[in-house]
N, C-alpha and C positions, 0 to 999 in steps of 0.2 A: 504494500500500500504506500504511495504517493505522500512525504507530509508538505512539498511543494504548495505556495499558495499565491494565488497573483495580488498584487498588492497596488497595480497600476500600467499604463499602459506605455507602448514605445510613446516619446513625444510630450510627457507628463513635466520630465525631469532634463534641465537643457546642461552641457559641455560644462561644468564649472560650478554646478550650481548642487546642493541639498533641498531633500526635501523629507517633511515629516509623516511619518505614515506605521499605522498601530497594525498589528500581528497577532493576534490572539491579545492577550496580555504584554506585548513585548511593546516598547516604544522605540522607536527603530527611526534612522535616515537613510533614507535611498538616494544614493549619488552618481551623477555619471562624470568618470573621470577621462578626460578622451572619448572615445568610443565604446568605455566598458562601465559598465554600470557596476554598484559594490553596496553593500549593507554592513551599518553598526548600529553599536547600542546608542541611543540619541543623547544622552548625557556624560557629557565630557566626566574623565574619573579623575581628572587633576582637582578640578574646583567646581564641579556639576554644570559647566553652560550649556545652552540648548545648542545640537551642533546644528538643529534646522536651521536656526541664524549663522551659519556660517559658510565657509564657500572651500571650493576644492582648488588648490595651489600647488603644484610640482607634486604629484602622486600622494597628497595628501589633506586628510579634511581638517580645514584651520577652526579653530574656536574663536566663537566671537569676542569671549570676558579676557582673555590673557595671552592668546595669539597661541596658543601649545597646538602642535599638529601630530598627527598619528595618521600613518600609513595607512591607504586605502585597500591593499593587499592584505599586513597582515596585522591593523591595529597599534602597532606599537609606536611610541613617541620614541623619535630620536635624541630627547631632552633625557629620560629617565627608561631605562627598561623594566623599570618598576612599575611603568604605566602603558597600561596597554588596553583598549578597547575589544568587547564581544565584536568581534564579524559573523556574517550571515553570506551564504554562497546564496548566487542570484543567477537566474539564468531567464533569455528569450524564447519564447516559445509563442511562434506568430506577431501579434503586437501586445501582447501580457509580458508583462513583467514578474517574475516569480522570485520565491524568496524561500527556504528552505530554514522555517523557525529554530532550526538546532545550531546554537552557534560550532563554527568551525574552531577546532582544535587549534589551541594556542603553542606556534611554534618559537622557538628560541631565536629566530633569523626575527 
């Protein structure tokens, strides 16, 4: 069984830009970095800001309150490896947007 769930469509979410969008229980940003679309937990874990207020800058989502960024790939701040954001695998399928509510396994890269 499938736990994929579409969350929005191609064209929702532009080049650079988040967006905020809820999962079951999960509060979540869907971003498209370039060409590839990516999912995290929506509140920054350095100092809680909303990352929907914020924007995607060199392969990563900036926070609004303190400027801290974390890798679109695999969450983690290049400030602290101590801080690292939940990711969510996200894939296209037609013009849905899917999101796969199990966060992806936290690698050490």
């Amino acid at each position: 069984m499938s736990t994929w769930r579409a969350v929005a469509k191609v064209g929702d979410v532009r080049s650079g830009d988040v967006i905020a969008i809820k999962l079951e229980e999960l509060e979540l940003v869907l971003g498209l970095d370039g060409d590839r679309y990516f999912a995290t937990q929506r509140h920054c874990v350095h100092r809680g800001g909303d990352l929907a207020d914020g924007i995607v800058s060199r392969g990563c989502v900036v926070c609004p309150h303190h400027g801290w960024r974390f890798s679109t790939l695999t969450g983690r701040a290049p400030e602290s490896d101590d801080h690292r954001l939940k990711t969510y695998a996200v894939r296209v399928v037609g013009d849905q947007i899917e999101i796969d509510p199990q966060p992806q396994e936290q690698s050490k890269e």
